[in-house]
C-alpha positions as CSV (number, residue, x, y, z in Angstrom):
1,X,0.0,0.0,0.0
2,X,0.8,3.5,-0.6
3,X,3.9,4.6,2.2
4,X,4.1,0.9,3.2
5,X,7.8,-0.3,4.4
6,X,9.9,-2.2,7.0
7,X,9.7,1.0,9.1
8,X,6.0,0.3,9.7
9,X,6.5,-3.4,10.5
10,X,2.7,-4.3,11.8
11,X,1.1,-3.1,8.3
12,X,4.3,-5.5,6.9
13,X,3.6,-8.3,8.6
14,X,-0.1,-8.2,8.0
15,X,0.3,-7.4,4.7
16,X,2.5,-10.7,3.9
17,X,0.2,-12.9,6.2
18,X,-2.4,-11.6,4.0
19,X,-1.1,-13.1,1.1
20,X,0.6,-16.2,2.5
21,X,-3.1,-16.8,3.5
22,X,-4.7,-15.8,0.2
23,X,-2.3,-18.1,-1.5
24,X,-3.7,-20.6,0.2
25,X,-7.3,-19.5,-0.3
26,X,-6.5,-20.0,-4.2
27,X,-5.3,-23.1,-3.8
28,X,-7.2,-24.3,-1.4
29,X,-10.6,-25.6,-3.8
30,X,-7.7,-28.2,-6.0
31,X,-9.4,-30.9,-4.2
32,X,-12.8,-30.0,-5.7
33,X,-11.2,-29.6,-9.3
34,X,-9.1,-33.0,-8.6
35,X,-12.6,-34.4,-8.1
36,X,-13.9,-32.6,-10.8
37,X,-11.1,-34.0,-13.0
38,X,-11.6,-37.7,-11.9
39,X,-15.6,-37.8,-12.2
40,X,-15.0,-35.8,-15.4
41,X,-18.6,-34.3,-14.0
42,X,-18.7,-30.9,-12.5
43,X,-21.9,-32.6,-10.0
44,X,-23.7,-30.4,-7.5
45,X,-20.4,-27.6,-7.6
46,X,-21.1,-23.7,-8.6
47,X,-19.2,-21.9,-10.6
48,X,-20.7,-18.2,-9.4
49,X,-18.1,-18.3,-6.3
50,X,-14.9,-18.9,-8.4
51,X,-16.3,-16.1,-11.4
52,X,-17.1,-13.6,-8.2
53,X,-13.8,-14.3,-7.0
54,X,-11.9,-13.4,-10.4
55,X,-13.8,-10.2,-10.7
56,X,-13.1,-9.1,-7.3
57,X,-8.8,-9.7,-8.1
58,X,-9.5,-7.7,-11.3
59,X,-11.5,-4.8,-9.8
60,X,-8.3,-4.9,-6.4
61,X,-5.8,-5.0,-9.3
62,X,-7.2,-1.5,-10.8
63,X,-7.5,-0.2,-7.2
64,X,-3.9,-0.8,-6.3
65,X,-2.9,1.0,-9.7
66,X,-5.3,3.7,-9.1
67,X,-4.0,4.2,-5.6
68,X,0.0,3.4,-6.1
69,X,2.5,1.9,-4.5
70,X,0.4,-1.3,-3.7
71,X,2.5,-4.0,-4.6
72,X,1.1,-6.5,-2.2
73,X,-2.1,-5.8,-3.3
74,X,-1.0,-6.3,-6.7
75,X,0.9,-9.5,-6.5
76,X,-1.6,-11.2,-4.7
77,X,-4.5,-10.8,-6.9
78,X,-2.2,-11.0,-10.2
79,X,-1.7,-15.2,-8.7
80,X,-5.6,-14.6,-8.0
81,X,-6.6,-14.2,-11.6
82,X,-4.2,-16.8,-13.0
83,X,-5.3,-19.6,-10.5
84,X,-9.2,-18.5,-10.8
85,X,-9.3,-18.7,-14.8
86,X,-7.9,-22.1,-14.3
87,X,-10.8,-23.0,-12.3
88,X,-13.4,-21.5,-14.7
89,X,-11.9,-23.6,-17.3
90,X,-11.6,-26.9,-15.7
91,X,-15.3,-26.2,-14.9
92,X,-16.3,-25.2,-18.4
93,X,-14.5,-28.3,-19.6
94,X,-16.6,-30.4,-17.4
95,X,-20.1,-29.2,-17.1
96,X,-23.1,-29.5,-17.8
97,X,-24.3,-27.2,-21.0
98,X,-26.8,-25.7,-19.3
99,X,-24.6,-25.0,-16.5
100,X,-21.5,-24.1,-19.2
101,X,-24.0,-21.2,-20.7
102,X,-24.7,-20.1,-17.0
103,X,-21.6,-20.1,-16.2
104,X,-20.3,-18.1,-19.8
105,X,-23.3,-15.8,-19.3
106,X,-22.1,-14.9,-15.4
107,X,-18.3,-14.5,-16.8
108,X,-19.0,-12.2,-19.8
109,X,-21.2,-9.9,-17.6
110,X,-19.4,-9.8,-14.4
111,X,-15.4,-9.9,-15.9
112,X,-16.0,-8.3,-19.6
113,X,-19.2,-5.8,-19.6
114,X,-19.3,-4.4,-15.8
115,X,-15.2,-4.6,-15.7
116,X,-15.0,-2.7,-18.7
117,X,-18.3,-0.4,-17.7
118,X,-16.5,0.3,-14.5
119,X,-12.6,1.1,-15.7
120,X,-13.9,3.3,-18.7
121,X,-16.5,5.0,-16.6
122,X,-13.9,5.9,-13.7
123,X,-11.4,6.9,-15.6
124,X,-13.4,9.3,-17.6
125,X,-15.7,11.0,-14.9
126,X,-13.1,10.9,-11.9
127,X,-9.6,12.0,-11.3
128,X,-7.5,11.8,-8.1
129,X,-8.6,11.3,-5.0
130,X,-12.4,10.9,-6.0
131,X,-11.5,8.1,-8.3
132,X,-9.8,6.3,-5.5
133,X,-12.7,6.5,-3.7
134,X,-15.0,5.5,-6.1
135,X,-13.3,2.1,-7.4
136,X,-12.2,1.6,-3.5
137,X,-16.4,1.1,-2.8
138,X,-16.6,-0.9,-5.6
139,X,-14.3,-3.0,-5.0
140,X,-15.9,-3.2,-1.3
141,X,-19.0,-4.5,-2.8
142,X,-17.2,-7.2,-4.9
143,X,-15.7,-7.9,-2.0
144,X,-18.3,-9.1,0.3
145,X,-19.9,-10.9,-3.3
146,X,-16.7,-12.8,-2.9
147,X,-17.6,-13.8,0.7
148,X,-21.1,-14.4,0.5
149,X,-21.1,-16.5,-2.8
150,X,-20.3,-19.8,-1.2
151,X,-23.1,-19.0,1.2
152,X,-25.7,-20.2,-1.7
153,X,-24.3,-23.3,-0.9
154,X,-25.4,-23.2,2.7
155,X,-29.2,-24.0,1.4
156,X,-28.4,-27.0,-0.6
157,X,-26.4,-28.3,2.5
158,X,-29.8,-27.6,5.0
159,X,-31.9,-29.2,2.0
160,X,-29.9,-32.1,1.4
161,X,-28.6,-32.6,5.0
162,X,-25.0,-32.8,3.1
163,X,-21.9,-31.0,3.4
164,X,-20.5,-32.6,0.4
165,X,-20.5,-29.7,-2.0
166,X,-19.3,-27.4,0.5
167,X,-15.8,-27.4,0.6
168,X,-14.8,-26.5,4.7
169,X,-11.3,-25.3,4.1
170,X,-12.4,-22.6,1.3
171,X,-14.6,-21.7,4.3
172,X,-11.8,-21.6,7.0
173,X,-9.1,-20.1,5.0
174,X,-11.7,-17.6,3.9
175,X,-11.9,-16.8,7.8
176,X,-8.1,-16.1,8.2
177,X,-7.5,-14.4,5.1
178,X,-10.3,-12.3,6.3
179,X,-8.4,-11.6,9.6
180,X,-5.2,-10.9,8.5
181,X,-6.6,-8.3,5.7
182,X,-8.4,-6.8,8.4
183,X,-5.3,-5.9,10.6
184,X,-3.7,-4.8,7.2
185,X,-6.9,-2.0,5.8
186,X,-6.6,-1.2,10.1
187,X,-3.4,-0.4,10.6
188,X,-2.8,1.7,6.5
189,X,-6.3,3.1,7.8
190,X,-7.7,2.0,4.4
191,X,-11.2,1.5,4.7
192,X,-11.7,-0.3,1.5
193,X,-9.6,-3.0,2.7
194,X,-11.1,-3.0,6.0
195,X,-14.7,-3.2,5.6
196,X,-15.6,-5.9,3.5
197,X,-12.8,-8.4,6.0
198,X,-14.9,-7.5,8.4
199,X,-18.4,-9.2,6.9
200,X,-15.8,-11.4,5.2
201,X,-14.9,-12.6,9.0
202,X,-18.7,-12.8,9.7
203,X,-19.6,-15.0,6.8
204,X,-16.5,-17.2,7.1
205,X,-17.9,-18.5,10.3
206,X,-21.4,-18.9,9.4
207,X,-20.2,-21.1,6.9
208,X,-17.8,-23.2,9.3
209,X,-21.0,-23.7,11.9
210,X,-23.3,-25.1,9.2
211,X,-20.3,-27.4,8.4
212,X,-19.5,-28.7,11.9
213,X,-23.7,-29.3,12.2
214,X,-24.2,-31.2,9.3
215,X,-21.0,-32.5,8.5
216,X,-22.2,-35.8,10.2
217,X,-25.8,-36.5,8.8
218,X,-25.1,-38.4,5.9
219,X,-22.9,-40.6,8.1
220,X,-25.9,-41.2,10.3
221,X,-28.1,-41.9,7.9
222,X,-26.2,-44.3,6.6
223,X,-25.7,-46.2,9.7
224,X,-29.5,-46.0,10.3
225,X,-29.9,-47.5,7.1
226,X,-27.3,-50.2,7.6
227,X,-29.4,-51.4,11.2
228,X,-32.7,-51.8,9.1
229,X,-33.6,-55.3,9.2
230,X,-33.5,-56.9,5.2
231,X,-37.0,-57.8,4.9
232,X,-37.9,-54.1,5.5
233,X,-35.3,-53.3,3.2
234,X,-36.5,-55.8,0.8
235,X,-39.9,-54.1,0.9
236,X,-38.3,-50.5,0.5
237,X,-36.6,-52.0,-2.5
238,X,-40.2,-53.1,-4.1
239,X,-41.9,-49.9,-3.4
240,X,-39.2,-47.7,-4.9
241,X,-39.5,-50.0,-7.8
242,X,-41.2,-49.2,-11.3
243,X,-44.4,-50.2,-11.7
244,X,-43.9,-52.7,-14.7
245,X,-41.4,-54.3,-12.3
246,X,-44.0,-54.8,-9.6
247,X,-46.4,-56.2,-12.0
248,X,-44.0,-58.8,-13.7
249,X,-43.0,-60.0,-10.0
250,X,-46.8,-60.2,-8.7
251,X,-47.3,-62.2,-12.6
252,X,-44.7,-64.7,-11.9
253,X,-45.3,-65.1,-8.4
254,X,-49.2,-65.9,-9.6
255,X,-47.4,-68.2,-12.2
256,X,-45.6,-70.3,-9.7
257,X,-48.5,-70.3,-7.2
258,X,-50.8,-72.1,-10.1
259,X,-47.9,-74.3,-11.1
260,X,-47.9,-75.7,-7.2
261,X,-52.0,-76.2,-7.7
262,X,-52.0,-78.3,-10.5
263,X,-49.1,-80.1,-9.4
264,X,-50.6,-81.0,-6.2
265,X,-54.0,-81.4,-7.9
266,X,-52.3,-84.0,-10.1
267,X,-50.8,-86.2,-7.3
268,X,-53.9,-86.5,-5.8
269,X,-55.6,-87.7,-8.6
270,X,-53.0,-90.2,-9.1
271,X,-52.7,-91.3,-6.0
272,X,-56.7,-91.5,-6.1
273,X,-56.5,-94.1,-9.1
274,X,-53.9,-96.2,-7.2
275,X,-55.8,-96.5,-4.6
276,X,-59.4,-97.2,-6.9
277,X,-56.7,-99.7,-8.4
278,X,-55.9,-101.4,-5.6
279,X,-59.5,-102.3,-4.4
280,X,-60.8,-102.8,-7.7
281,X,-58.0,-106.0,-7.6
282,X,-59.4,-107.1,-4.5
C-alpha cells in the first residue's frame, strides 16, 4: 500500500500474512477440481463463487494501480486471476451445458461488460482522489460478493442434509484471510480494505458452523440404514421399484402359485386311481 515499508512493520507483517493466506485460499478448492477432473462431472459444484472471485482480483488490481504503491495488493491478486481462470476452465470443460452457458453468461457480464463499464467510466468522470474513492467502494461490494457467494451453498447443504458440495477449508481459510486483511486496511487506515474483511470474518464463520452441524448427517443416515432389518429393506426395494417391475413380479409369483396347484391337484388324482386300483384287484 501507498507509504508501506519495514519501518512500519505491523502493516508488513499483516500485509505478507495476508497473502501467505490468500495463497492458500486459491489453492485451497484443487481438491474439488481433482474431483472434478476424476468424475470428469462438475456434479452439484457452482461456478458463481470462483467467477465472483476473479472479478473481485480484477476490480483490487485497478484499485492498487489507481491508488499506487500497492504492490502487495498487486501480487496477490495478479496469482488470483491466474489460479481462478484455471478453475473456470476446468469447470467449463466439465459441465453440464446448461450450467457451461450459466456459467459463460455470469463470466461475460461480471469480468468483460461491468469490468469494462466500470474502468472506462472511472477513468473518464473521476480523477484523483475521487476516483480512489470510487473504485475503492466498488471493490468493497465485490468484495463481500466474494464472501457471500459460497453461502448459496449453505441452502443445498440444510436441503440435502450434506456437506459434500461445501468445501470447509475454502470456508476456514476464507476466515483467516479475512483476519489478516483486516489488521492490514486497520493499521494503513484504508477502509476499503477493512470493511468488507470484516463481513468477510462474519460470513467465514457462518459457513464453518453449518459445516460442523451437518457434517455428520449423511454418516448417520447411513448407519441408520445399515441397522434396518433386510426384509424391511427388501420391501423398500419393491416400493421404490417401477411399476412394470412390480407387475411382472406379482405375474410370476401368480405363475408359480398355479404351477404348485396343478401339481398337487395331479398327485392326488394319481394317487386317487392307485388307490381305486388297488380295491378294484381285491
Amino acid at each position: 500500500m501507498a507509504g508501506l515499508s519495514l519501518e512500519q512493520p505491523l502493516p508488513f507483517i499483516f500485509g505478507i500474512l495476508g497473502n501467505i493466506i490468500s495463497f492458500m485460499v486459491f489453492l485451497s478448492p484443487l481438491p474439488t477440481f481433482y474431483r472434478i477432473y476424476r468424475k470428469k462431472s462438475t456434479e452439484g459444484f457452482q461456478s458463481v463463487p470462483f467467477v465472483v472471485a476473479l472479478s473481485s482480483c480484477m476490480l483490487l488490481i485497478y484499485y492498487a494501480l489507481v491508488k499506487t504503491n500497492a504492490v502487495l495488493l498487486i501480487t496477490i491478486n495478479s496469482f488470483g486471476c491466474f489460479i481462478e481462470t484455471a478453475y473456470i476452465t476446468i469447470y467449463l470443460i466439465y459441465a453440464t451445458k446448461k450450467a457451461r452457458i450459466f456459467c459463460v453468461q455470469i463470466f461475460v457480464l461480471l469480468n468483460v461488460v461491468a469490468f469494462a463499464a466500470i474502468v472506462l467510466l472511472t477513468r473518464l468522470a473521476f480523477t484523483g482522489p475521487d476516483r480512489v474513492t470510487v473504485v475503492g467502494w466498488i471493490c468493497v461490494g465485490f468484495s463481500l460478493c466474494v464472501f457471500a457467494a459460497p453461502l448459496s451453498i449453505i441452502r443445498l447443504v440444510i436441503r440435502t442434509k450434506s456437506v459434500e458440495f461445501m468445501p470447509f477449508y475454502l470456508s476456514f481459510f476464507l476466515t483467516l484471510n479475512a483476519i489478516a486483511w483486516f489488521g492490514y486496511g486497520f493499521f494503513t487506515k484504508d477502509l476499503y480494505v477493512e470493511l468488507p474483511n470484516v463481513l468477510g470474518f462474519v460470513f467465514g464463520v457462518v459457513q464453518m458452523v453449518v459445516y460442523m452441524l451437518y457434517k455428520n448427517k449423511k454418516k448417520k443416515k447411513d448407519a441408520a440404514v445399515a441397522a434396518v432389518p433386510e426384509h424391511r429393506v427388501k420391501i423398500a426395494e419393491l416400493s421404490s421399484a417401477p411399476a412394470s417391475e412390480l407387475q411382472v413380479s406379482l405375474e410370476e409369483k401368480d405363475q408359480n402359485k398355479r404351477s404348485m396347484e396343478d401339481s398337487q391337484d395331479t398327485d392326488k388324482n394319481e394317487a386317487a386311481y392307485e388307490e381305486g386300483h388297488d380295491i378294484s384287484a381285491v
